[in-house]
C-alpha positions as CSV (number, residue, x, y, z in Angstrom):
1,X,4.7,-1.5,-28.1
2,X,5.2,1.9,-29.9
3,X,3.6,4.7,-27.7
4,X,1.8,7.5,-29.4
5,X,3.1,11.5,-28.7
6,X,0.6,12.2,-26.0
7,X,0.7,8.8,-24.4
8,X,4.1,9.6,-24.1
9,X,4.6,13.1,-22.7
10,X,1.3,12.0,-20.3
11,X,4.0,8.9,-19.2
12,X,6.8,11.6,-18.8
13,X,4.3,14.0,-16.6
14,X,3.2,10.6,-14.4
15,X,6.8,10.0,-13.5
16,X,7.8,13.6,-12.9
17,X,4.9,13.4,-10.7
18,X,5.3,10.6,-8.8
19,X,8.4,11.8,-6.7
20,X,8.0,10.8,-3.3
21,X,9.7,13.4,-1.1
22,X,11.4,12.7,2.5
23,X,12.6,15.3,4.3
24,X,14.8,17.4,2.7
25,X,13.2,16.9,-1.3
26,X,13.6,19.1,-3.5
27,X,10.6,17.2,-5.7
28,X,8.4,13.7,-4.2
29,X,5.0,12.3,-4.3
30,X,3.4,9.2,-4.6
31,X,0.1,9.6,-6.8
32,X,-1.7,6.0,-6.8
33,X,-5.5,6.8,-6.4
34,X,-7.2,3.7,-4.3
35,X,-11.1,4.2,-3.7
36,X,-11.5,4.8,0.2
37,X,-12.0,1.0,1.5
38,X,-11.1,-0.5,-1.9
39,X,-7.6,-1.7,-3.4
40,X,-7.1,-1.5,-7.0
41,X,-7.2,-4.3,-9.0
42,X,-5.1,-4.1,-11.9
43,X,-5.0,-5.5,-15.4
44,X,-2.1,-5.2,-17.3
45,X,-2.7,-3.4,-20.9
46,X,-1.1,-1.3,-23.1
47,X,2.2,0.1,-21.9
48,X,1.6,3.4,-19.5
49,X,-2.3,2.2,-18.7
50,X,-4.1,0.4,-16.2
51,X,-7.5,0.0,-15.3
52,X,-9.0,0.2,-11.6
53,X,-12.0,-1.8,-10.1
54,X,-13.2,-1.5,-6.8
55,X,-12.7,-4.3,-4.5
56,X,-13.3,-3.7,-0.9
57,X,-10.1,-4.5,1.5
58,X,-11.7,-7.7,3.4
59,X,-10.9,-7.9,7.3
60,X,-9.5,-11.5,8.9
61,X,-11.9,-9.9,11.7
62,X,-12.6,-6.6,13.8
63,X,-9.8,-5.4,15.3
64,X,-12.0,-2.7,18.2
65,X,-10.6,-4.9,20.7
66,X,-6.9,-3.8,20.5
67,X,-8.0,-0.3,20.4
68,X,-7.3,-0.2,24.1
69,X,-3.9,-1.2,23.4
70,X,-2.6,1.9,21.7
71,X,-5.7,4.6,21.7
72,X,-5.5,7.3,19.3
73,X,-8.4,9.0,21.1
74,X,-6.1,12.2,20.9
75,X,-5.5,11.8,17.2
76,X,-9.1,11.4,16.2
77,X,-10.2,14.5,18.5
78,X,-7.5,16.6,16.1
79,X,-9.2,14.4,13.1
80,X,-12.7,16.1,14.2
81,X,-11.9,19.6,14.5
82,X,-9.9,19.2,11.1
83,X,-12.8,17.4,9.8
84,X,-15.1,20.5,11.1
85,X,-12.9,23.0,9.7
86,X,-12.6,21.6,6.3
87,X,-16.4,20.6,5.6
88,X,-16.8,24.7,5.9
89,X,-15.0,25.5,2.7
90,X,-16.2,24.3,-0.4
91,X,-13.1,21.9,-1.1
92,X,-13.3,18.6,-2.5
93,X,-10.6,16.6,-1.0
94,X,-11.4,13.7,-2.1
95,X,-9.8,13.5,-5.6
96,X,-8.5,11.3,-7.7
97,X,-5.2,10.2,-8.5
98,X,-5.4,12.3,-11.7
99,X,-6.3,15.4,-10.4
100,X,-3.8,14.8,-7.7
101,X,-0.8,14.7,-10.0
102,X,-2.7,17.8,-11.8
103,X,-2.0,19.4,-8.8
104,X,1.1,18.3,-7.3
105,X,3.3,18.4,-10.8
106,X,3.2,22.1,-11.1
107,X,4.3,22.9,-7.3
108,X,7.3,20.2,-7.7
109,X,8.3,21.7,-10.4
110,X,8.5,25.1,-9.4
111,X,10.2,24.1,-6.2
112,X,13.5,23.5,-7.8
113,X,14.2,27.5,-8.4
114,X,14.5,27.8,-4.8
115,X,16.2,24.9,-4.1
116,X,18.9,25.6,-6.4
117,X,19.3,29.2,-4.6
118,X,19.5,27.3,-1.1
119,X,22.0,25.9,-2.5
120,X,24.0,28.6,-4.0
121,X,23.3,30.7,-1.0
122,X,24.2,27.9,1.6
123,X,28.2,27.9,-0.3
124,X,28.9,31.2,-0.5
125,X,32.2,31.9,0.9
126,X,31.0,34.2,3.2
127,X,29.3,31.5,5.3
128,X,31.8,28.9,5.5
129,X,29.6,26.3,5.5
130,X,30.9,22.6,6.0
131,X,31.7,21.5,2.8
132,X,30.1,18.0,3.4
133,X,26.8,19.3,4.9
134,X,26.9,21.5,1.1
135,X,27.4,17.9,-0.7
136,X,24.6,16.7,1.6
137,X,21.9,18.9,0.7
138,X,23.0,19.1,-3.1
139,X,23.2,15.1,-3.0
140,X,19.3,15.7,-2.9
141,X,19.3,16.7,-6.4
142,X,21.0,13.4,-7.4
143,X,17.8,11.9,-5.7
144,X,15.1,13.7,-7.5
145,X,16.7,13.1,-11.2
146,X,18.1,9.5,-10.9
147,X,13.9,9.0,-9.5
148,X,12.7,10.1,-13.0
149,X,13.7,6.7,-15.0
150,X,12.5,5.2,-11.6
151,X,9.2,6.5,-12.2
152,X,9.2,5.8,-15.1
153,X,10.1,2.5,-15.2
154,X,7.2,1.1,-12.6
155,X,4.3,3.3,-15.3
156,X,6.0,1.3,-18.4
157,X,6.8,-2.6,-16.7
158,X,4.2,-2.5,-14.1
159,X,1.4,0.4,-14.8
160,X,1.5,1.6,-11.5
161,X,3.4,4.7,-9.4
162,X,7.0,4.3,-8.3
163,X,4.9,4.5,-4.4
164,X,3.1,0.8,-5.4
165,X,6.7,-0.9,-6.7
166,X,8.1,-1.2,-3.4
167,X,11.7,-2.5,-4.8
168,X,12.0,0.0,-7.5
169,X,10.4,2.4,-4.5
170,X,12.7,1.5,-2.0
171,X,16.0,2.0,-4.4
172,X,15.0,5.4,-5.3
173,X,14.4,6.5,-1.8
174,X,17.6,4.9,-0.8
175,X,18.8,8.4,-2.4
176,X,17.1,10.3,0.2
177,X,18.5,8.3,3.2
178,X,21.6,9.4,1.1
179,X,21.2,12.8,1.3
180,X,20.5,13.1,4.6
181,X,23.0,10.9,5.9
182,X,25.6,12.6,4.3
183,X,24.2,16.0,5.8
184,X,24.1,14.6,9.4
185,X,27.4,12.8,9.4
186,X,29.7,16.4,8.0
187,X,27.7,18.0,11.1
188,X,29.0,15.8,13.2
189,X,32.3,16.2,12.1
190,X,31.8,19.6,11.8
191,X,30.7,20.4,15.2
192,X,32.9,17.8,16.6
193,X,35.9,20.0,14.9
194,X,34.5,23.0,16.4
195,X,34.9,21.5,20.0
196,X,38.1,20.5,19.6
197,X,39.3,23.7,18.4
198,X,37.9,25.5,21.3
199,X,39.5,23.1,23.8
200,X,42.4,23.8,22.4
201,X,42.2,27.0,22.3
202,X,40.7,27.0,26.2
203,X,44.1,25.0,27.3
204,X,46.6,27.3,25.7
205,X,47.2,24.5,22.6
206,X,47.8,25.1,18.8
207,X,44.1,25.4,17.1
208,X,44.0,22.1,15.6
209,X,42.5,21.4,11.7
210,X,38.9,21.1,10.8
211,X,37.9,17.5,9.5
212,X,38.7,17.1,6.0
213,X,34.9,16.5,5.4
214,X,34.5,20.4,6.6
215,X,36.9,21.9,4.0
216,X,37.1,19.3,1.1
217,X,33.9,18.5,-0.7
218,X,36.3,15.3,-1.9
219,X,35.6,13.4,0.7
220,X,31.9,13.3,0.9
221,X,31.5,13.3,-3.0
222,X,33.5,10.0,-2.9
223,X,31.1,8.6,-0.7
224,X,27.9,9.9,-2.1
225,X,29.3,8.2,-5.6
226,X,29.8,4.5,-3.8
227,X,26.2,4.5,-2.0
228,X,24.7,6.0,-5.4
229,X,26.1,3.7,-7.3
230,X,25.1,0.6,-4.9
231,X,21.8,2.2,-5.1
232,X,21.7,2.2,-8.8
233,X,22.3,-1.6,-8.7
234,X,19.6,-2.5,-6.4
235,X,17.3,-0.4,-9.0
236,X,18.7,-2.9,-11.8
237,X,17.5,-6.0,-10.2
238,X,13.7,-5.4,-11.4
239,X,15.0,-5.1,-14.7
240,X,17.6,-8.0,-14.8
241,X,15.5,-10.7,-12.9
242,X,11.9,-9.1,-13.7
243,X,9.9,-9.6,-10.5
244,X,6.1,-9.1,-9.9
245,X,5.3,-5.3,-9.2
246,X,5.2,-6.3,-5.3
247,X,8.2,-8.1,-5.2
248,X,9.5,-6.5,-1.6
249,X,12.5,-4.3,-1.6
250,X,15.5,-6.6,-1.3
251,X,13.2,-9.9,-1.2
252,X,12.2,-8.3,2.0
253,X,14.6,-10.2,4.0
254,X,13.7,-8.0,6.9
255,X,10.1,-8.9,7.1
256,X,8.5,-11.8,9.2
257,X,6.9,-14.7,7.4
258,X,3.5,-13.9,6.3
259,X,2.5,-17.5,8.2
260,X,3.5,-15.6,11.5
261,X,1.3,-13.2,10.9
262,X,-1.6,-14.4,12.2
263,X,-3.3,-11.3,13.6
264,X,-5.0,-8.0,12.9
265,X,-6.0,-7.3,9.2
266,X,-4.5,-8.9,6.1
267,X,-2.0,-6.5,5.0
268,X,-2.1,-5.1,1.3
269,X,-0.2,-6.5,-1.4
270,X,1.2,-2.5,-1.6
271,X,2.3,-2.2,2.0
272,X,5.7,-1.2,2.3
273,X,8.5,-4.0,3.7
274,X,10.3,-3.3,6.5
275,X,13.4,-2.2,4.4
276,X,11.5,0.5,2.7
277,X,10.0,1.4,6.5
278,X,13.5,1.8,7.6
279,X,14.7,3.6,4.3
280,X,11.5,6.3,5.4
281,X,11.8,6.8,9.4
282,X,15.5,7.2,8.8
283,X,15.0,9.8,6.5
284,X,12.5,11.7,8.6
285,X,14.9,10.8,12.1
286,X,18.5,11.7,10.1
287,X,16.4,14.9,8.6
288,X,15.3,16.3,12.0
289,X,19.2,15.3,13.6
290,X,20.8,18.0,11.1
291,X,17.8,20.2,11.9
292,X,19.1,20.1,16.0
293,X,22.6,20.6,14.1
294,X,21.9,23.5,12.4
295,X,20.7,25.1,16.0
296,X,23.9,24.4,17.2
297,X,26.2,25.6,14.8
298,X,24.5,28.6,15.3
299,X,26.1,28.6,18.8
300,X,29.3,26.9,17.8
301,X,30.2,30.2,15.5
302,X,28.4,32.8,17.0
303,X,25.8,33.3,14.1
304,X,22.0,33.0,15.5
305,X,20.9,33.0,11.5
306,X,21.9,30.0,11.4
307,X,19.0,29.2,13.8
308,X,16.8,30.2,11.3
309,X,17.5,27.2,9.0
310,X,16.4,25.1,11.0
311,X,13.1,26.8,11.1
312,X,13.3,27.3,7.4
313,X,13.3,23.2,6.8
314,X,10.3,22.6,9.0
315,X,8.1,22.3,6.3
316,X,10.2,20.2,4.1
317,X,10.2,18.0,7.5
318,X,6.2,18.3,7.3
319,X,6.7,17.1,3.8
320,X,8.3,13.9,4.6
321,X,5.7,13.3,7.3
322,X,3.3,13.8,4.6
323,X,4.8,11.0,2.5
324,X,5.0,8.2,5.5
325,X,1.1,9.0,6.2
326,X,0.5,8.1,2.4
327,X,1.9,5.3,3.1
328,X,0.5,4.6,6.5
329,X,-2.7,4.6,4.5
330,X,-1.6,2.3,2.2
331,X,-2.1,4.9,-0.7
332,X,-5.0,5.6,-0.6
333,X,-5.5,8.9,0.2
334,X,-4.8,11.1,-3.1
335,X,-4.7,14.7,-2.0
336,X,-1.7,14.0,0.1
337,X,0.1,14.4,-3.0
338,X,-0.7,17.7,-4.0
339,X,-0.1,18.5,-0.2
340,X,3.4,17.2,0.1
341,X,4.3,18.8,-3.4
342,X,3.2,22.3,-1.8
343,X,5.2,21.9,1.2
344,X,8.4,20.9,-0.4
345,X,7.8,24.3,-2.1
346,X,7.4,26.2,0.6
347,X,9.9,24.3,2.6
348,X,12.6,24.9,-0.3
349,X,11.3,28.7,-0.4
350,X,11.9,29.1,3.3
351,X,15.2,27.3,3.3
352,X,16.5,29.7,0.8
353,X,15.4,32.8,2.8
354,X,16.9,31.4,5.6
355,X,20.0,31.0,3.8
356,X,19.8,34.4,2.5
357,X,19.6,35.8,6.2
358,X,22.9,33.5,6.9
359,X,25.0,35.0,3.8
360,X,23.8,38.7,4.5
361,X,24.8,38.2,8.2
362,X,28.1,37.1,7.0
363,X,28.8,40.0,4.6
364,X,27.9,38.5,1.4
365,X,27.0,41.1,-0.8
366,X,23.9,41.0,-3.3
367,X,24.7,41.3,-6.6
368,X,23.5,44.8,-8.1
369,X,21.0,43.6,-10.8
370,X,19.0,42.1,-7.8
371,X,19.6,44.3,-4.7
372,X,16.8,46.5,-5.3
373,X,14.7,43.9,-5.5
374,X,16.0,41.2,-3.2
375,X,16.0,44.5,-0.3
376,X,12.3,45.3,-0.5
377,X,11.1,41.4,-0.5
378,X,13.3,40.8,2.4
379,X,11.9,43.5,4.1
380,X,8.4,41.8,3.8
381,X,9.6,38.4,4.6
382,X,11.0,38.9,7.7
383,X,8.2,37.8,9.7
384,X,8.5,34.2,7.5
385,X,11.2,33.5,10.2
386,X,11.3,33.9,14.3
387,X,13.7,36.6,16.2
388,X,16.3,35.0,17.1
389,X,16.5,33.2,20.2
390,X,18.6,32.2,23.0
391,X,20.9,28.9,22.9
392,X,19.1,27.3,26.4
393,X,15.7,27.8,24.6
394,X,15.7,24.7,22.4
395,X,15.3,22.7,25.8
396,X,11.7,22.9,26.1
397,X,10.9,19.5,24.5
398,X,12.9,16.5,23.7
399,X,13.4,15.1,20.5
400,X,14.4,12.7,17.6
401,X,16.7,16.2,16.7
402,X,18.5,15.6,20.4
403,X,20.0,12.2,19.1
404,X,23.3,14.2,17.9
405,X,23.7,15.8,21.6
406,X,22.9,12.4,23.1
407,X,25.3,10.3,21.5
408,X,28.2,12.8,20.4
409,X,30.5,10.4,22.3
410,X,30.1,7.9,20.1
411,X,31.9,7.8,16.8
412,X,30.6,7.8,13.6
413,X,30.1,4.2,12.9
414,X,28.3,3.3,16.7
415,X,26.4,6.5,16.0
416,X,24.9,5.4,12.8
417,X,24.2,1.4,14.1
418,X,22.2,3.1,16.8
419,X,20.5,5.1,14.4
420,X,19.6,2.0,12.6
421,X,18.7,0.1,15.1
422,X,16.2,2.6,16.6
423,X,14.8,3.1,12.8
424,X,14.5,-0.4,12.4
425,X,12.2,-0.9,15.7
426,X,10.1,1.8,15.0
427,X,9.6,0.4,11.5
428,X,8.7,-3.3,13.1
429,X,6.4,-1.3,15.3
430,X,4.5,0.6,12.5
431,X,4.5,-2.0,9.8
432,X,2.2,-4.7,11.8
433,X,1.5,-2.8,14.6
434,X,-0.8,-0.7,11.9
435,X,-2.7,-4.3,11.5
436,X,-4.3,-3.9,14.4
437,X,-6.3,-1.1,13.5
438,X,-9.1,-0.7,11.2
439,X,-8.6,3.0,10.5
440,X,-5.5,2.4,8.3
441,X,-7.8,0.8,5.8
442,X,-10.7,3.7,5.8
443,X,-8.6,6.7,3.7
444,X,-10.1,9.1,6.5
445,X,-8.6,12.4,5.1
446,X,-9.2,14.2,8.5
447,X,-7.5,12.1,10.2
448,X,-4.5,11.9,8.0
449,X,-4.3,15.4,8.3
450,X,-4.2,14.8,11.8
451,X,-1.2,12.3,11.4
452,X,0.6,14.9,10.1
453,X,-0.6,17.7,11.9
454,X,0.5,16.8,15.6
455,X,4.3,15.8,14.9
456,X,4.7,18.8,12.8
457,X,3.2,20.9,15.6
458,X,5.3,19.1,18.0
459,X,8.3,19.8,16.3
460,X,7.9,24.0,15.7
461,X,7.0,23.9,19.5
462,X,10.3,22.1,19.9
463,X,12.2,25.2,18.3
């Protein structure tokens, strides 16, 4: 069906819109609008539309009871004081998918700039950055442009967001898990290099060589090529075998039978599979692991800077935090959109500065056309970042980001199955422990602010 000129640049600025960011995303959002305690009903139209009509989320029966089970007294008193805080401004949250992606599309696309500086600045020579953990990071870029015809695609074969497709969904983010992966495992191998060197050096030896993954980008580009590609195929399936708009991510072979599910609410038809859950924690878990990384390659070559990294991707952390509690709320909450799309702004602002104050420390010069400039802002951005701090410090609290320290005897592959594994439970844990609730069906903004309020607290306290 031929689509007119504006039909079509609006179906362009709906996928653009519709990234979903992780941790580490350089653009994400999912922008479905669902009425607080409604589900949309959809009827399929012309290509790029579809109508919405309230139809309240019906309950098996009142779930109160298991409240006791796992109270989130805590959570709602956060909810309440956010709720008291924000009923003082004259902000209406409450918006609508449209004016969500209004909102979002113009920090997302701003937020590449930055990103593309981190970048730049992160490879300088000067820094000698792992040439894997450069790959990692950049792979993120493969992520937010392969999720255009993504996006795309679920607006023109299903009239919905990429966040309501959950295999199309779950094959895009795939490319995040990617990203991050790849970050976490050069690290490793990094850091793991480091230590060797130094025992060597400690017992009178030869230094030995870096891993190849730490001086070659070869090795990682190889391997972001094979899991792209794999990706890319799971992304054709919708298109080969055209499934429903539901149809789980990988037939959701991880999920339990629907007929064993015989407690709590009835879940949403736009729930995410347990695949998709995994593809999400792992993301956020992975993203936080090269975070405690970071802090200790700071130690490992005598650069505290490169402390400041890690404080500089907090709010892209925040971001992918933001993106699970859309989902925890099955969509439904629209302004969590805009809210992830202005912290993967920030977040890829302050990871540039950070890697600015990395490159300076190492000696990379600025180039003249800029230095008047880039002098007098980084004079007033200082304060953006903490002084630096002492190596012993980042014991205070223990966290998902302690995984690399706890495990660096394992190799890489035991390493990774662990990871997995641990994902994979926490995902069971959310995806039908949720059920048992009624508050995941009620789009209570406070309290998803709350959701994402206390971990990201949690984790600056943690630094």
């Amino acid at each position: 069906m031929k689509l007119t000129q504006g039909r079509h640049l609006r179906l362009i600025m709906t996928a653009v819109a519709c990234f979903y960011h992780a941790p580490v995303s350089a653009f994400s959002s999912r922008a479905l609008h669902i009425n607080p305690n409604s589900e949309c009903r959809r009827r399929r139209g012309n290509i790029g539309r579809f109508d919405e009509a309230p139809q309240t989320i019906k309950r098996a029966y009142s779930t109160k009871r298991f409240s006791s089970i796992l109270p989130i007294e805590s959570i709602h008193s956060i909810s309440s004081v956010i709720s008291d805080v924000s009923t003082s401004f004259p902000i209406n949250l409450d918006i609508t998918r449209d004016e969500a992606e209004a909102l979002a599309g113009p920090f997302f696309g701003l937020s590449l700039f930055p990103y593309l500086a981190f970048l730049y600045l992160l490879d300088v020579p000067e820094n000698d950055t792992p040439k894997g953990v450069t790959v990692g990071f950049a792979t993120c870029l493969l992520f937010v442009f392969l999720t255009i015809p993504a996006a795309i695609g679920a607006q023109v074969m299903y009239g919905v967001s990429l966040a309501d497709s959950d295999w199309l969904h779950g094959s895009a983010e795939s490319l995040l898990t990617v990203t991050n992966l790849v970050t976490v495992v050069s690290f490793r191998q990094a850091l793991a290099g480091k230590d060797e060197q130094l025992k060597m050096v400690e017992s009178g030896n030869s230094i030995a060589a870096m891993p190849l993954s730490a001086t070659s980008y070869d090795p990682m580009v190889k391997l972001v090529t094979g899991l792209t590609a794999l990706a890319g195929l799971t992304a054709l399936v919708p298109i080969v075998l055209g499934p429903e708009v539901h149809t789980p991510y990988l037939g959701g072979f991880l999920d339990f039978p629907k007929d064993l599910i015989t407690f709590g609410n009835p879940e949403p038809d736009n729930a995410l599979t347990v695949g998709c859950w995994i593809i999400h924690i792992s993301s956020l878990v992975e993203f936080l692991v090269a975070m405690g990384f970071a802090w200790k390659w700071a130690d490992v070559v005598g650069n505290e800077k490169w402390k400041g990294l890690t404080w500089g991707l907090i709010p892209l952390h925040t971001s992918g935090i933001t993106a699970c509690t859309y989902h925890l709320f099955y969509n439904q909450i629209p302004i969590l959109v805009p809210l992830q799309a202005f912290l993967t702004c920030v977040g890829n602002i302050t990871a540039a500065f950070a890697a600015y104050r990395i490159a300076i420390s190492n000696g990379w010069k600025v180039p003249e056309f800029l230095s008047s400039y880039i002098e007098a802002s980084s004079m007033e951005g200082e304060h953006l970042l903490p002084p630096n701090s002492k190596a012993d410090e980042s014991a205070s609290l223990i966290g998902f980001e302690d995984l690399g320290e706890a495990l660096s005897e394992d190799n890489d592959y035991t390493f990774l199955i662990k990871l997995f594994l641990g994902c994979a439970g926490a995902s069971y844990l959310l995806k039908y422990g949720e059920l048992l609730f009624d508050f995941p069906f009620d789009a209570n903004i406070s309290l998803g602010f709350a959701f994402i309020a206390v971990p990201s607290i949690l984790n600056a306290l943690k630094w």
